[in-house]
N, C-alpha and C positions, 0 to 999 in steps of 0.2 A: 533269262532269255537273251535280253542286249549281249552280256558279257559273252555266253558261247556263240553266239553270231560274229563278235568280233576275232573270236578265237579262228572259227574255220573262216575266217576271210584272210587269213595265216596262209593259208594255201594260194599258191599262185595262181592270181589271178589271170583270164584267158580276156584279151581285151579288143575288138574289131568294131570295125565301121563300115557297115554293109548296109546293102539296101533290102527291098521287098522281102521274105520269108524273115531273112538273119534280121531285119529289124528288132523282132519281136524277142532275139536272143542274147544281140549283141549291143543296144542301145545304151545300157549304163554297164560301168567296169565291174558290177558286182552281180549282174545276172547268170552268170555261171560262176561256179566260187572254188572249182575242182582242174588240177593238173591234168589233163589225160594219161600219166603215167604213174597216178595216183591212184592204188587199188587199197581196197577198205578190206583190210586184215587182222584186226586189234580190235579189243569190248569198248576201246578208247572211241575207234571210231564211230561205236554207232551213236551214242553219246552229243556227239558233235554234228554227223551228218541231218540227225533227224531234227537239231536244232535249228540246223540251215534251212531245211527245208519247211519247218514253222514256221522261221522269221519271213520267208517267201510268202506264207501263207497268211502274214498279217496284213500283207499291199490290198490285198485282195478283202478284206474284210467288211469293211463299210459296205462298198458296192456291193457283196451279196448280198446284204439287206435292202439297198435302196434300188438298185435295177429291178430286184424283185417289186418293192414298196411300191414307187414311185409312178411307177408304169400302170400300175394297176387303177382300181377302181376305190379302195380306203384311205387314201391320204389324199390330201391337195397341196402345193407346197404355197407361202404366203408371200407379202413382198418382200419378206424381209430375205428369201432364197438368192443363194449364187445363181447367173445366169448357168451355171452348169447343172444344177439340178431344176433350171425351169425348165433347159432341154430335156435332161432324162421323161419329165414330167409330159413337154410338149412331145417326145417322139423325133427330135429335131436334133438330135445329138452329132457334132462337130468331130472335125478330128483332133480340137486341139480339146476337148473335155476330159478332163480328168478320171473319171469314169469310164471312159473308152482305152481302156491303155490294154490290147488284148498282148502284148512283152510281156505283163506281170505274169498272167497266167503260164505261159509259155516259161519263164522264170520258175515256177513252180515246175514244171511240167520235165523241163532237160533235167533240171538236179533231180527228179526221180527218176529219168531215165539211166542217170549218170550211177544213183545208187544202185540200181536193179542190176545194171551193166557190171556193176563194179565189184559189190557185195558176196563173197561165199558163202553162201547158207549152210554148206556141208564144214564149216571151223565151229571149234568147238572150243568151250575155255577149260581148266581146271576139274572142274566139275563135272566134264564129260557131258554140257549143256550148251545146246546150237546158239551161237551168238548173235547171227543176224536174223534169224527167222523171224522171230516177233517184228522186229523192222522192217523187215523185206514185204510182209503181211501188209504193215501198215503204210510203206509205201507206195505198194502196190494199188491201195485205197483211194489214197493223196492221190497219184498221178489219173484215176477213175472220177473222181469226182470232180476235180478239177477237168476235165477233159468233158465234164458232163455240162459244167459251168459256161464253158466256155463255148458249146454247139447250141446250149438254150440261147443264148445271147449273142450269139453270132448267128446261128443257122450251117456256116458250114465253114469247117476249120482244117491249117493243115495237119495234117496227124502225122506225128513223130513219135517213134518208139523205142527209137535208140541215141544215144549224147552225141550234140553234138558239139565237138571239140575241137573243130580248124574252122578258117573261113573258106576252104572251097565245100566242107560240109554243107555250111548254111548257106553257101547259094545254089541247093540239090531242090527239084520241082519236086517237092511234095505232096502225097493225094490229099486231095481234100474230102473228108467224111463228113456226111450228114447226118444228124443225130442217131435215124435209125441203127446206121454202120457204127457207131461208137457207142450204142449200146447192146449191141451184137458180139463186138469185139470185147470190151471190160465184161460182160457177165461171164464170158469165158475165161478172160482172163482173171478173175476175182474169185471165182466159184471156190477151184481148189483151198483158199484160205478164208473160207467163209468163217470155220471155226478156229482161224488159229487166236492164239490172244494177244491182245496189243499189250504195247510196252507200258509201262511203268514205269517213271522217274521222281515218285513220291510227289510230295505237296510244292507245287513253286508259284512265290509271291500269293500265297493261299490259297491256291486254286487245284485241284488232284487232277495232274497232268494223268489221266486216264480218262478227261473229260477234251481231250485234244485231239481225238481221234473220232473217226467216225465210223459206227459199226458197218463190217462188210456185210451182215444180211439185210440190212438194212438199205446199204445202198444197192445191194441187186433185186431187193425189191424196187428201190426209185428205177432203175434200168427196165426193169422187167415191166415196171407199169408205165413208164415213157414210149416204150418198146410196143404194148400192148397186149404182152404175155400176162394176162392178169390173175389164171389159176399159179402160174408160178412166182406173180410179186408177191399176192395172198399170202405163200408158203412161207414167200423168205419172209414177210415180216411176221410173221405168226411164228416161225423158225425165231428171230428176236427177242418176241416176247417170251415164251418159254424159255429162253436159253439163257435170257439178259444175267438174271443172279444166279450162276451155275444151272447143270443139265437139268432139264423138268421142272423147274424153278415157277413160281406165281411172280407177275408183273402187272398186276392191276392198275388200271384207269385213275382210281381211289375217290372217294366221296370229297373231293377238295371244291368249294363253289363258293357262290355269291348269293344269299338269300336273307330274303326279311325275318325278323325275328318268326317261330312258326306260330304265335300265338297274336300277331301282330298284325289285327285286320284294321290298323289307321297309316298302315304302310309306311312307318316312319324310321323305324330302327333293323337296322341289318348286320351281319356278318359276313367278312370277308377271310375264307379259308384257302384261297386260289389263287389269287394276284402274286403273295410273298414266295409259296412255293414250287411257283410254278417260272416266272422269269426273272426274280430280284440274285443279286449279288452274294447276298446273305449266305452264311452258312446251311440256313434252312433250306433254300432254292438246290445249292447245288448238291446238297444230301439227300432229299428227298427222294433222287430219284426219277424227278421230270425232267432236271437238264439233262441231256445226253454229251450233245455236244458242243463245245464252244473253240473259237478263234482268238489261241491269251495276246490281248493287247498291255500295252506297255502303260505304267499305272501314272505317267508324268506326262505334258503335252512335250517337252523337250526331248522324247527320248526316243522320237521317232515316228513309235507306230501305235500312239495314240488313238484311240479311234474317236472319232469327231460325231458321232454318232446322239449321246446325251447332251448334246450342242445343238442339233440338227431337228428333233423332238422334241424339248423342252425349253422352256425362257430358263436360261442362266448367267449365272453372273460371269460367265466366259464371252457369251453371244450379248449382254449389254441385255439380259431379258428380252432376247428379238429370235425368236426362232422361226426355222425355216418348215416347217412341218406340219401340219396341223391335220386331226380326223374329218374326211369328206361329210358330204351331207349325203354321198349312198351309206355309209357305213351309221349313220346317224339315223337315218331312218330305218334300215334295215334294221335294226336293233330295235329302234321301236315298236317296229311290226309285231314283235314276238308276243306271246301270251305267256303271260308268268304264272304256273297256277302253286297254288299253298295245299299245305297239308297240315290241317291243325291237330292239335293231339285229341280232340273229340275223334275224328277222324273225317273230317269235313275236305273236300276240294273246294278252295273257294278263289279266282282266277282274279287277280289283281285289278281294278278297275282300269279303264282307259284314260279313266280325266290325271293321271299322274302327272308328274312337269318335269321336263329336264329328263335329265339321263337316268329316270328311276323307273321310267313308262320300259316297259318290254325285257328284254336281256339285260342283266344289272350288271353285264360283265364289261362294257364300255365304261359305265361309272367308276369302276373299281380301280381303271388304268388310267382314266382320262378328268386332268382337275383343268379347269379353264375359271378365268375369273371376266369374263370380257363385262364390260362396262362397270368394272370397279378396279378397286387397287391392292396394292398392299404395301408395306416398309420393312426394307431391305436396309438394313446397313444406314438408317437413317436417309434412305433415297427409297422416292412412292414409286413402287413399277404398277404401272397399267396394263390394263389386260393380258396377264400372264395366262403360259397353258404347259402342259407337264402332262409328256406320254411315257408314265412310269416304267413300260417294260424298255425303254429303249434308255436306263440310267445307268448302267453298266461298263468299267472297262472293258470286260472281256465281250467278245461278239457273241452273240448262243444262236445257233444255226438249226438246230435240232433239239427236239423234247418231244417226249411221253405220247402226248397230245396229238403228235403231228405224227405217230407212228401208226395209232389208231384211225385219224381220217384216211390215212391211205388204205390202211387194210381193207375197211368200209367200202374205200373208191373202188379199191382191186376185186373184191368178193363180189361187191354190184354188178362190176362190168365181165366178172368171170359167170353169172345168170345166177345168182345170190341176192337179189335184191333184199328180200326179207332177215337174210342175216346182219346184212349192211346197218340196215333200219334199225335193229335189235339194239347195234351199238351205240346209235344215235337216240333210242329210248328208255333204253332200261338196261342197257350192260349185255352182258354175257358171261354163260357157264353152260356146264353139260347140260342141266335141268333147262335154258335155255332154246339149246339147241335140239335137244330130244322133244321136247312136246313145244313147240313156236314153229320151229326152221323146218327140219326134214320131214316131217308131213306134210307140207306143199312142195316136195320135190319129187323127183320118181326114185324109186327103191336104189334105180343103178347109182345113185348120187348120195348115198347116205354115208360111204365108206370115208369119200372125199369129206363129206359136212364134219364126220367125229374125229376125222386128221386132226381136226381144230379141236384140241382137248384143254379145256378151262375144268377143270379140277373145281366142285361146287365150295368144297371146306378152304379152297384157295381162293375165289374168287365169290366171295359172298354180294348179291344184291343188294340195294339197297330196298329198304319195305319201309310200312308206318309205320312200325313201330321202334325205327333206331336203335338197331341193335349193335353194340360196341364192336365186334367183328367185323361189321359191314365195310366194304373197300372198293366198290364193281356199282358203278352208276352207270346209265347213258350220260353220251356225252354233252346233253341240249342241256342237262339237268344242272353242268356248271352254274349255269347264268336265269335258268329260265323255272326255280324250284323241283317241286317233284313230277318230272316228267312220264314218271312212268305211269302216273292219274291224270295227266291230262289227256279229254276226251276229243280235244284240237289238231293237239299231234298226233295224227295216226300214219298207218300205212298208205300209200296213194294207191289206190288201184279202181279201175272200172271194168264194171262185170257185163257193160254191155258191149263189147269190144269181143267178139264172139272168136276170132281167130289166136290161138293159145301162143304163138311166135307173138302177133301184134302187140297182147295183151301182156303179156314178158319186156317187151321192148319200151310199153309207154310205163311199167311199173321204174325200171333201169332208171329211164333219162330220170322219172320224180325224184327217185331216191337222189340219182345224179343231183339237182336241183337242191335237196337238202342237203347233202352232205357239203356242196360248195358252200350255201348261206352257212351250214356250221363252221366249216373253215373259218370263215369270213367273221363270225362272229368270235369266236375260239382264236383266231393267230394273226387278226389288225396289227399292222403295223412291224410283225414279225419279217415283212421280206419273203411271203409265201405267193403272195396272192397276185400279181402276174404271171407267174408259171403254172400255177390252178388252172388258171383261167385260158391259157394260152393250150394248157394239156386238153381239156374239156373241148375247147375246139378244134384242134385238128380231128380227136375222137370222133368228134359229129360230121368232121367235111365242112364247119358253119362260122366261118372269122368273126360272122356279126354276133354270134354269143359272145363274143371279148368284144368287139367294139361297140356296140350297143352300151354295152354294162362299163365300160372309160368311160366313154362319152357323156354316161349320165352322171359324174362320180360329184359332180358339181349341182346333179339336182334334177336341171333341164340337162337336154341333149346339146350336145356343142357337134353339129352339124357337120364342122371341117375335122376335128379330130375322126367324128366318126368318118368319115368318109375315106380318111386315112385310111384308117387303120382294117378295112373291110382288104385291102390290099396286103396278104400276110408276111408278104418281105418286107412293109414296113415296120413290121415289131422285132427286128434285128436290126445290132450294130453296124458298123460299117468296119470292116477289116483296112482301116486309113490310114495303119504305120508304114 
């Protein structure tokens, strides 16, 4: 990746000193990297282009983990934090924070415009096989998400859609779009190439540069559910799932989790089938199938675009074992809350007791990711570190943006909010298949609604549940079950609904928000520390009109309520950047 980066910075460089808009384009001599009489005509070029435009996409990398993390309600950062991520943290972010640099994005943003602009999709090579399509696809993608990135965390950007390549260009008044408008815009402009396929450049520095892209149904489902088009995010990720391993393909959840031994009522020995293939480095992680997408970072801290990320979560011997990051006490307790129930091979439910200690009380999936040793030590290299802590998903070069996991809670969120509570639920308890959907779901629906429910076709011999008696094909759990045994016996987690709520809209609306409600504590518990859970959170409230469902839930992330954050943050321009280049 370095070396072709260095290659297209071969091209003459466009280099200006402007102010307001041109800042964000023209501030370092390599944010545009393209001639304007440079047209992409050769299989050379795509090669090279969409390198550029990765290497762009690595500036950006960390931050969409930590503006998501940091802001939110599962992390705290400790003293040992730069005063720039205690801003992110406080809401108090500067213009001179490192994290605020809305250039980079816009760096991403012109070289896809530049490609779009440039690229003939109708050249063809040798083969009589379109040369830029699959790229043009995929940057079509790039310049959608990033433009999505950049209106969550700003609130409102100026929108550019074509290169811009002089400096009286960049100082042209640009509208500014509000999220709405720009996911209005990208879903139209993305739709056409929902199915094309992205490129392919084989294995590089071990990682299958097909994991570098991020699917377009996928992302017009994130548009469509930001949007609040929720029967059409529904489709497109349901569209995803069926389609991820070729047309009609199976994409199960799979029985991957955290659980005590099943015969193990002294609660002392467990298995962990989750943690490795779900966010580690490993071959297993990114074969299985739950990575989707990842940001390839540079494997040297030398070499540029390093991401500082397993510096930032864990004590290492880079940070001098002093890390900046540590899980909340909402996410600590939320986790304990949970009820773990067992399934023994008698076929007993027997519900983990409450007197457990430490991180073994409730969801076992915080213990799995999260080792702390506080008030003891250990020897390193012949030097005692103390109180060390290590948040295993975040030990990665490469940044992972998207999995498996995160494709499902949305569909949940989307099916919920499209008047599907009950199917939402299904996935959060027991999985789903036809068998599923035919005798649970469309029986509480009306007849006109059934057509819609079997759209969603989970094939039973493809999607097997899981039962007591563990049957080797099984691959289709709910999602609670990662961490919390077999959920589909517990008589704790049920549906929420009240029957005394006599008006059938009311009684629809208070079923929504519960489900709402669960599906976020799943999130929450399911993708800590992933960089999901301020834009969760921040989605769920505009949805309701109610800022204080996000400030409420910051403010407590420490335990008690901290007063002046909330008070904040009830003001919802406060939880955007400041556009300060």
């Amino acid at each position: 990746m370095k070396r072709l980066s260095i290659i297209i910075l071969s091209f003459t460089t466009i280099l200006f000193f402007t102010t307001s808009c041109s800042d964000f384009l023209y501030d370092e001599s390599d944010q545009l990297i393209y001639a304007e009489d440079h047209d992409l005509t050769s299989d050379a070029d795509t090669l090279w282009n969409m390198a550029g435009i990765l290497n762009k996409m690595q500036a950006v990398a960390d931050r969409t983990i930590l503006l998501g993390e940091l802001r939110g309600d599962l992390s705290v950062v400790t003293d040992n934090a730069s005063s720039d991520l205690r801003e992110l943290a406080n809401f108090s972010i500067g213009a001179t924070n490192q994290y605020n640099r809305a250039r980079d994005y816009y760096a991403i943003i012109n070289n896809c415009n530049f490609f779009l602009a440039k690229a003939d999709t109708a050249l063809r090579n040798n083969r009589n096989e379109p040369i830029f399509l699959k790229e043009y696809a995929a940057v079509k993608v790039f310049r959608a998400w990033t433009y999505l990135q950049l209106v969550l965390n700003y609130g409102k950007v100026p929108f550019i859609t074509t290169p811009v390549l002089s400096q009286d260009e960049s100082e042209k008044d640009f509208p500014l779009y509000d999220l709405k408008q720009v996911c209005q815009y990208f879903i139209a402009d993305i739709a056409p190439y929902a199915e094309t396929e992205m490129p392919g450049y084989g294995t590089i520095r071990n990682t299958n540069s097909k994991l570098f892209y991020y699917p377009a149904y996928v992302l017009l489902g994130d548009l469509n559910l930001w949007a609040g088009n929720y029967k059409a995010a529904a489709e497109n990720y349901y569209k995803y799932i069926s389609t991820r391993n070729g047309r009609n393909s199976a994409y199960p959840i799979t029985t991957n989790s955290v659980r005590f031994a099943r015969n193990d009522l002294r609660w002392m020995s467990m298995s962990d089938s989750w943690s490795a293939s779900s966010f580690g480095e490993l071959s297993e992680a990114l074969n299985s199938g739950e990575v989707i997408t990842v940001i390839p970072g540079d494997s040297l801290p030398s070499e540029g675009n390093y991401s500082q990320l397993p510096n930032l979560f864990s004590s290492t011997e880079g940070n001098e074992f002093k890390e900046s990051i540590r899980p909340s006490q909402a996410i600590i307790d939320l986790s304990a809350a949970q009820k773990y129930c067992q399934l023994t091979t008698s076929g007993d439910y027997v519900s983990a007791p409450g007197n457990l200690t430490g991180y073994q009380k409730g969801d076992l999936r915080l213990q799995a990711v999260y080792t702390t040793a506080e008030g003891s030590s250990m020897m390193f290299n012949g030097k005692r570190i103390e109180n060390y802590s290590v948040i295993q998903k975040q030990s990665s070069r490469n940044v992972h943006i998207l999995r498996r996991a995160m494709i499902y809670l949305r569909l949940a969120e989307a099916l919920n909010r499209a008047g599907y509570p009950r199917f939402a639920f299904a996935i959060l308890k027991t999985g789903v298949n036809n068998r599923v959907i035919e005798n649970d779901i469309i029986p509480n629906y009306p007849p006109a609604e059934a057509d819609f429910l079997r759209s969603f076709n989970f094939p039973n011999n493809d999607y097997v549940l899981e039962t007591a008696a563990e049957q080797p094909t099984e691959n289709t759990m709910g999602l609670h079950s990662r961490g919390c045994g077999y959920t589909a016996g517990n008589n704790d987690y049920v549906f929420p609904d009240d029957s005394t709520i006599s008006d059938s809209l009311a009684r629809q609306q208070y079923q929504m928000e519960q489900v709402e409600n669960l599906i976020m504590d799943e999130s929450a518990l399911e993708l800590a520390f992933e960089g999901q859970r301020f834009y969760d959170l921040m989605r769920v409230a505009l949805r309701r009109n109610d800022p204080a469902y996000l400030a409420n839930k910051v403010a407590r992330r420490n335990g008690t309520t901290d007063a002046t954050l909330q008070s904040l943050l009830m003001t919802t321009s406060n939880w955007y950047l400041k556009l300060n280049q």
